[in-house]
PASEBA-1860 file (N, C-alpha, C; in nm, 3 decimals):
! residues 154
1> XXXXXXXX> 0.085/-0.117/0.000/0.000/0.000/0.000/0.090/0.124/0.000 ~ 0.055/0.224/-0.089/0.149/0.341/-0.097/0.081/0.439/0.018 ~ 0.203/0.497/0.101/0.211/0.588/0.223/0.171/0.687/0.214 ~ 0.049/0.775/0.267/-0.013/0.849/0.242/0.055/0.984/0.335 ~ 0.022/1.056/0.345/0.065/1.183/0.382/-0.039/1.320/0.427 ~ 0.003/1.348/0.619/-0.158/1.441/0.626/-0.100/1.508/0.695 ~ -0.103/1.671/0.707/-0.088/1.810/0.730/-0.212/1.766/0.899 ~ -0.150/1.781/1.014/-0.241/1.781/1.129/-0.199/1.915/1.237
9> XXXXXXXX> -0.303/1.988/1.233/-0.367/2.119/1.289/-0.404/2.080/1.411 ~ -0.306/2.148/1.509/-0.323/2.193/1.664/-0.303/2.339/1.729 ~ -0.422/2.407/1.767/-0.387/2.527/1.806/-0.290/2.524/1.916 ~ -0.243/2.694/1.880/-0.152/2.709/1.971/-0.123/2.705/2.119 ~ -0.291/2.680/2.140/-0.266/2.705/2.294/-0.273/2.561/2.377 ~ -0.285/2.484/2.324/-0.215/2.335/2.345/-0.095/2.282/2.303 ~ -0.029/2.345/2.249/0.132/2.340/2.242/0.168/2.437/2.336 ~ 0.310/2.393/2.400/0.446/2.472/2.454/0.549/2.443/2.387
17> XXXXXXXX> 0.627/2.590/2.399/0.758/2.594/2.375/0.860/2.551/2.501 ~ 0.921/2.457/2.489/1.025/2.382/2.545/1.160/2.345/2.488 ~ 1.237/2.437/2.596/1.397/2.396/2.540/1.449/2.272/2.571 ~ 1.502/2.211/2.468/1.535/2.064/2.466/1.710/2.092/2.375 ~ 1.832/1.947/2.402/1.909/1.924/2.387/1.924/1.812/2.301 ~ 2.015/1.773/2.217/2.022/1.699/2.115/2.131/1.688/2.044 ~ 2.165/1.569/1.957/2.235/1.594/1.864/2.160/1.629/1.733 ~ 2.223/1.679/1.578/2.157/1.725/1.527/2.276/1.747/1.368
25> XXXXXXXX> 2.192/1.712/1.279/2.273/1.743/1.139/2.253/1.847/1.116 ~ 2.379/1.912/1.110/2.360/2.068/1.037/2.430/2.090/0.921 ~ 2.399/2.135/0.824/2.528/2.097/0.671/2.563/1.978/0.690 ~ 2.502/1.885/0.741/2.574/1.732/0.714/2.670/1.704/0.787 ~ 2.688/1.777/0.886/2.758/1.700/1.037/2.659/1.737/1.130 ~ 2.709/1.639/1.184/2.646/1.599/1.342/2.672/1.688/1.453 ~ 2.617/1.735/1.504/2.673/1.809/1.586/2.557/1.854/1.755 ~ 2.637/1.873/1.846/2.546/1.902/1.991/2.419/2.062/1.914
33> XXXXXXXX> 2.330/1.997/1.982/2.260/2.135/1.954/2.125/2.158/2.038 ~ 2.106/2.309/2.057/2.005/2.331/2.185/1.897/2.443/2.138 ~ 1.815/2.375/2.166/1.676/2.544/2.097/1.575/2.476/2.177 ~ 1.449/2.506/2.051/1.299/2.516/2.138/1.264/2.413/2.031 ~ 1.124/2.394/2.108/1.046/2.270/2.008/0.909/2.284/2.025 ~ 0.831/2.270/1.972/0.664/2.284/2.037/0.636/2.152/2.082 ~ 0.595/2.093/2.197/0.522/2.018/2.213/0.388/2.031/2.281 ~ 0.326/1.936/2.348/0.208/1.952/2.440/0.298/1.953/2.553
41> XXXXXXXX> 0.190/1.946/2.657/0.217/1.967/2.777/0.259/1.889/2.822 ~ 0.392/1.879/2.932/0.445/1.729/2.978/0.376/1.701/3.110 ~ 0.358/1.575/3.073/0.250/1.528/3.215/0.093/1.542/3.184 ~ 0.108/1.613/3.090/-0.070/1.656/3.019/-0.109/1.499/2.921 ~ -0.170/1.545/2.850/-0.241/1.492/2.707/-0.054/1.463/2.618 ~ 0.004/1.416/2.629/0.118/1.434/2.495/0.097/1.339/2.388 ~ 0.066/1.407/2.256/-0.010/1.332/2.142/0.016/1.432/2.042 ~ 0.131/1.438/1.990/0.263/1.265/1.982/0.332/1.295/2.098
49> XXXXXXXX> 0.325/1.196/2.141/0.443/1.184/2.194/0.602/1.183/2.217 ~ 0.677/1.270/2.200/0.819/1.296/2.119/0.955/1.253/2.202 ~ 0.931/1.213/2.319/1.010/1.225/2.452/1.059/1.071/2.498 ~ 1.055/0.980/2.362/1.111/0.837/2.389/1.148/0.788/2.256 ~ 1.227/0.697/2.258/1.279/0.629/2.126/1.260/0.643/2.033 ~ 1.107/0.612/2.024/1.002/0.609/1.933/0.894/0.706/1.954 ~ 0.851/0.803/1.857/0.781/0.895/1.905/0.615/0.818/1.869 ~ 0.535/0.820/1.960/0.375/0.779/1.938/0.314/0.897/1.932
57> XXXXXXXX> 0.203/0.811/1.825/0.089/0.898/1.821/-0.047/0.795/1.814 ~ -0.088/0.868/1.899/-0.269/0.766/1.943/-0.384/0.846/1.899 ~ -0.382/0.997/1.969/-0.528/0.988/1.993/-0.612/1.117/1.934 ~ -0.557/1.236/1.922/-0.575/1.373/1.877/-0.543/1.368/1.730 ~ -0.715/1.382/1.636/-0.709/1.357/1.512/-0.661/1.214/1.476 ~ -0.625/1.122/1.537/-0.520/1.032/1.468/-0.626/0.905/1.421 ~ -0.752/0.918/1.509/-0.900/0.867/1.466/-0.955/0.855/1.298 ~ -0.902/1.052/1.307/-0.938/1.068/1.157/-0.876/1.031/1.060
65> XXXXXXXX> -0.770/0.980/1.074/-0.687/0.953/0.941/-0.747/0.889/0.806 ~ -0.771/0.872/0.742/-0.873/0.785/0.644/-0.808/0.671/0.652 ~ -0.920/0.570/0.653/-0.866/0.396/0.690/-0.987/0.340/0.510 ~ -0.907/0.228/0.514/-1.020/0.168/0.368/-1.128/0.167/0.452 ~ -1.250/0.201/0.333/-1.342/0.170/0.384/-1.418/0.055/0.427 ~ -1.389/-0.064/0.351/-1.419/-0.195/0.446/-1.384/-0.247/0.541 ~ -1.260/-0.191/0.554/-1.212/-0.278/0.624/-1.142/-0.165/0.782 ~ -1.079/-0.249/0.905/-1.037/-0.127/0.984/-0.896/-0.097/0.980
73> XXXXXXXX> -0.864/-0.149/0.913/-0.710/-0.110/0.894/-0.668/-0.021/0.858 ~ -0.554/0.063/0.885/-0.537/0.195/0.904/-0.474/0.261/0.733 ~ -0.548/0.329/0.627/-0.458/0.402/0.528/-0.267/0.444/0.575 ~ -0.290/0.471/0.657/-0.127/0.572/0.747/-0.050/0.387/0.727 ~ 0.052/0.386/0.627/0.118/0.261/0.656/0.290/0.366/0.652 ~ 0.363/0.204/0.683/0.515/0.229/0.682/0.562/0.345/0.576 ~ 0.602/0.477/0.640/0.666/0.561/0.525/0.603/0.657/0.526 ~ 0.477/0.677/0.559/0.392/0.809/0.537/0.469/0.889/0.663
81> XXXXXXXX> 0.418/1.019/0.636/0.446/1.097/0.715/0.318/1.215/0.763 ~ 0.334/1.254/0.850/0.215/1.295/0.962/0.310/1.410/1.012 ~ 0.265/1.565/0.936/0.324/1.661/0.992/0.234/1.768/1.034 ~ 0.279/1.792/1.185/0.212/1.922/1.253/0.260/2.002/1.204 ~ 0.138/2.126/1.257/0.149/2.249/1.209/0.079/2.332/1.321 ~ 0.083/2.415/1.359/-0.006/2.542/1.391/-0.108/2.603/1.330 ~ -0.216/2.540/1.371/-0.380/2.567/1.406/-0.378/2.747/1.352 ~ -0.339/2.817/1.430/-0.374/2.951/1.440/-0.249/3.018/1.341
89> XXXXXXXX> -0.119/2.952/1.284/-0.057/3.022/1.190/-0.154/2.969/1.066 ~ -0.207/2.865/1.047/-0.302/2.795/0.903/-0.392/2.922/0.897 ~ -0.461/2.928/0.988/-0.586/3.020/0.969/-0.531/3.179/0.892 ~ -0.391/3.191/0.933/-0.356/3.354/0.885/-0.311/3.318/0.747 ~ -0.293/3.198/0.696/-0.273/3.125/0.549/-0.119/3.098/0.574 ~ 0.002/3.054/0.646/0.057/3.008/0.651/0.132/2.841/0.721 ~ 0.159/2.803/0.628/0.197/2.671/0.737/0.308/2.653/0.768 ~ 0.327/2.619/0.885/0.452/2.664/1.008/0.435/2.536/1.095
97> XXXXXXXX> 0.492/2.423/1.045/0.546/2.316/1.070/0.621/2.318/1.207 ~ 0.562/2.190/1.337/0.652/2.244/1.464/0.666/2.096/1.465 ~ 0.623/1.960/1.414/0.673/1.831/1.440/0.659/1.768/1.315 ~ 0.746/1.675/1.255/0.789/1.591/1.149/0.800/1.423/1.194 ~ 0.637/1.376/1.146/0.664/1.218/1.229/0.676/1.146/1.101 ~ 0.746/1.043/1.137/0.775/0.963/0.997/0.773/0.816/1.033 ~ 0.649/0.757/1.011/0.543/0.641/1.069/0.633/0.459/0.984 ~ 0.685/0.485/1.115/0.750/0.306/1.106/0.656/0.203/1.049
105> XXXXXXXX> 0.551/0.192/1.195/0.409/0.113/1.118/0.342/0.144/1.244 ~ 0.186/0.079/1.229/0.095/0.097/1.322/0.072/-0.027/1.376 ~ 0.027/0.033/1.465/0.021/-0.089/1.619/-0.127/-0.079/1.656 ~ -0.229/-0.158/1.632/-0.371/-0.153/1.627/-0.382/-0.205/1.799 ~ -0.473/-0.133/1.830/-0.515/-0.194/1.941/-0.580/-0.300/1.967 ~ -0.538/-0.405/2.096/-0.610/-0.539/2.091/-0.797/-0.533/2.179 ~ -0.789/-0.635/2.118/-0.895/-0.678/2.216/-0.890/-0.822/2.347 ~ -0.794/-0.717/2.374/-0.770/-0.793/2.556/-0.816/-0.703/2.707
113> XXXXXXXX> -0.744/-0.724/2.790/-0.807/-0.688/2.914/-0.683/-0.523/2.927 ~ -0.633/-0.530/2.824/-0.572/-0.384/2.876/-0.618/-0.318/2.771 ~ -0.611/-0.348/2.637/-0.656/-0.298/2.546/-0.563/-0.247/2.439 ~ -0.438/-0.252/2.485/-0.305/-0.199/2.436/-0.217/-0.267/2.316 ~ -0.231/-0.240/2.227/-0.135/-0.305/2.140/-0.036/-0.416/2.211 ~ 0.041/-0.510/2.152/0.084/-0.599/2.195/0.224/-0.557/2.238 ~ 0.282/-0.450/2.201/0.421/-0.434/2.174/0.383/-0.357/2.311 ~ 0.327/-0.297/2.380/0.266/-0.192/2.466/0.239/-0.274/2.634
121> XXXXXXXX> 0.168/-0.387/2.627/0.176/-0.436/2.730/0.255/-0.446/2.822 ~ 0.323/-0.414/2.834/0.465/-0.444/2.933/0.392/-0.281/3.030 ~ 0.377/-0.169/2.926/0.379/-0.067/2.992/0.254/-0.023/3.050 ~ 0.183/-0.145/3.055/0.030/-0.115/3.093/0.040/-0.111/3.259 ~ -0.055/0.023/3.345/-0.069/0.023/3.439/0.112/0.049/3.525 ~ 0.225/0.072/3.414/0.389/0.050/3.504/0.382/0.258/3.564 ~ 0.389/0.250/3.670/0.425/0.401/3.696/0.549/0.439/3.646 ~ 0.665/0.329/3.609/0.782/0.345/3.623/0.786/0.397/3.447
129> XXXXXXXX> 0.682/0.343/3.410/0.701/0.375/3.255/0.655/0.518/3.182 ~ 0.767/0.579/3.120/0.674/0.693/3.040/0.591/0.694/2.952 ~ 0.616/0.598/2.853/0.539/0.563/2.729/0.380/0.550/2.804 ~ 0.390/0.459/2.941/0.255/0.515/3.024/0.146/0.586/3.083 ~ 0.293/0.696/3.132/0.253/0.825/3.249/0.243/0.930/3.121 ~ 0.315/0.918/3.009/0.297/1.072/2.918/0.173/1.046/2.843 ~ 0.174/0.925/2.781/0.105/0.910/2.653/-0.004/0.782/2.638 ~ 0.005/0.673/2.729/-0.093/0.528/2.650/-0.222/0.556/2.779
137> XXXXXXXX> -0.160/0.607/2.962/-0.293/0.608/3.015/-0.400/0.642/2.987 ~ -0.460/0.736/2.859/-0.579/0.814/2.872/-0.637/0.784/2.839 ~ -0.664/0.656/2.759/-0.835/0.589/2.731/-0.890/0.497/2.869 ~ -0.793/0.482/2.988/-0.837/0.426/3.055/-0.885/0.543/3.159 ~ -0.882/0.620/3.173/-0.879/0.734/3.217/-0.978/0.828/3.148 ~ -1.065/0.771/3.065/-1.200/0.832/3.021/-1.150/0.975/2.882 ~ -1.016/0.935/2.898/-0.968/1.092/2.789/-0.947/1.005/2.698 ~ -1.001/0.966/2.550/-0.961/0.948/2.419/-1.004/0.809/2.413
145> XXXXXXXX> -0.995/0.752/2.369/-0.980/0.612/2.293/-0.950/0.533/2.213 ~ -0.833/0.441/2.230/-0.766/0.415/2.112/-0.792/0.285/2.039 ~ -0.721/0.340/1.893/-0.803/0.224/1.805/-0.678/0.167/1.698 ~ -0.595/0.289/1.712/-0.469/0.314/1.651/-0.321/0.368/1.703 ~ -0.202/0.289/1.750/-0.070/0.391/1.797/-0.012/0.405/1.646 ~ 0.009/0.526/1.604/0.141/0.497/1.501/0.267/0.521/1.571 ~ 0.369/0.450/1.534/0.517/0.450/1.595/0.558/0.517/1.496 ~ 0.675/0.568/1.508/0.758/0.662/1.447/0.902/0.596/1.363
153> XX> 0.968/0.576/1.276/1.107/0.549/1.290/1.211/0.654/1.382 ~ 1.336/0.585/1.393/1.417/0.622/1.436/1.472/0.683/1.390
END
């Protein structure tokens, strides 16, 4: 299936600016580097999630993505890409790109007693886990419901 590609709109006032550290290609070396980034709120709603290996995305818009219509399997396969933007720069007619996800594959949610994709279980209910505490608690927790994680490459 060829990788589809969708422009996703979040106003600004559910993003923060947060200084973060990194390495980083600049002209084609590698190099230490330090600025800002938009994300959500840490400890809030974070969707995507950007702050582990693999960056997830579950639940904000990620419903909407277009899936075939017979079937529930997700259109968004290996390769597509899923780029934010700013909600309130779109509306003034510009797009101003603040995250670049680039979708490994998707991880469908099961139908078991946690509900969590299979690769995910480990982190079900772990306090110790972030992929938990930032991003997979909130359908149990009455916020969202998931049907879809996309993982990110590396």
């Amino acid at each position: 299936m060829k990788p589809l590609h969708y422009l996703i709109f979040h106003p600004d006032y559910a993003r923060n600016k947060t200084k973060v550290q990194g390495k980083a290609f600049i002209k084609n070396q590698l190099t230490d580097w330090q600025g800002y980034v938009w994300v959500d709120e840490p400890y809030g709603n974070e969707d995507p999630f950007v702050f582990s290996e693999r960056w997830l995305y579950s639940y904000c818009h990620a419903t909407q993505l277009r899936r075939k219509e017979s079937s529930k399997h997700a259109y968004v396969t290996a390769g597509s890409y899923l780029l934010f933007c700013s909600g309130d720069a779109a509306d003034k007619g510009t797009i101003q790109l603040d995250t670049v996800f680039v979708v490994d594959h998707v991880a469908e949610w099961a139908d078991n007693p946690q509900g969590l994709p299979e690769e995910f279980q480990k982190d079900y209910q772990n306090k110790n886990s972030d992929l938990w505490e930032r991003h997979l608690k909130y359908p149990f927790h009455g916020e969202h419901t998931g049907q879809y994680t996309y993982v990110s490459r590396q």
